[in-house]
C-alpha positions in Angstrom: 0.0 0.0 0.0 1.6 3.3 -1.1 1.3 6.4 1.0 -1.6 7.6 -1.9 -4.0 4.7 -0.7 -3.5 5.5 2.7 -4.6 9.0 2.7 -7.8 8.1 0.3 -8.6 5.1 2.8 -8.0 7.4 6.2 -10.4 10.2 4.5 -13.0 8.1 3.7 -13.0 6.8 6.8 -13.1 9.9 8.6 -16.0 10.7 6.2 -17.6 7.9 7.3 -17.4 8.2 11.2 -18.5 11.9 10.9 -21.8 11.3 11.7 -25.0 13.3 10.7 -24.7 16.8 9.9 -27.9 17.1 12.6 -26.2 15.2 15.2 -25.3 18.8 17.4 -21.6 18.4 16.5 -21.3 20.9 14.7 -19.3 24.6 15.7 -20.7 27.6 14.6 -17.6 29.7 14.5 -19.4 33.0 14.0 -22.2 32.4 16.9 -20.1 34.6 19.0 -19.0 37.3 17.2 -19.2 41.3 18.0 -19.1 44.6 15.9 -17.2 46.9 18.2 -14.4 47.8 21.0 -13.2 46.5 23.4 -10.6 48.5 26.0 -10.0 48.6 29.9 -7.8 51.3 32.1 -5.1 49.6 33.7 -5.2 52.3 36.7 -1.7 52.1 36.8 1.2 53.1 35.5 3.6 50.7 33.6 6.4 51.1 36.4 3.4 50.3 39.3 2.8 47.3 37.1 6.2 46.2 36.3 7.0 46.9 40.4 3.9 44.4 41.3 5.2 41.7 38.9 8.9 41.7 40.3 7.4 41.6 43.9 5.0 38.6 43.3 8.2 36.7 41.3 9.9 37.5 44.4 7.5 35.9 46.5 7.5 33.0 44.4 11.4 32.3 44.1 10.6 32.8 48.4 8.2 29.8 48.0 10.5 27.5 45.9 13.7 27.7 48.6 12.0 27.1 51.7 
């Protein structure tokens, strides 16, 4: 069996197990979508943030040697 049969046989397989189109298997990749922005205010400054992150990394190397 070349490597040709195998990919015809593996896709009709998989055509075959798919199932019904009605079964509720199916995604609806659009059912979620939105028209519009989306933003948030931080309520900090960059440094604040940057300041928090190397505190709570500190804690965590704290953690790991005890």
């Amino acid at each position: 069996m070349g490597f040709g049969s195998y990919d015809e046989s593996e896709q009709e397989r998989q055509q075959n197990d798919g199932g019904d189109a009605g079964d509720g298997a199916t995604v609806d990749a659009h059912e979620n979508e939105h028209d519009g922005k989306a933003s948030f205010e931080a309520g900090a400054s960059t440094d604040d943030l940057v300041s928090q992150l190397q505190d709570m990394k500190d804690e965590d190397d704290d953690e790991e040697q005890e």
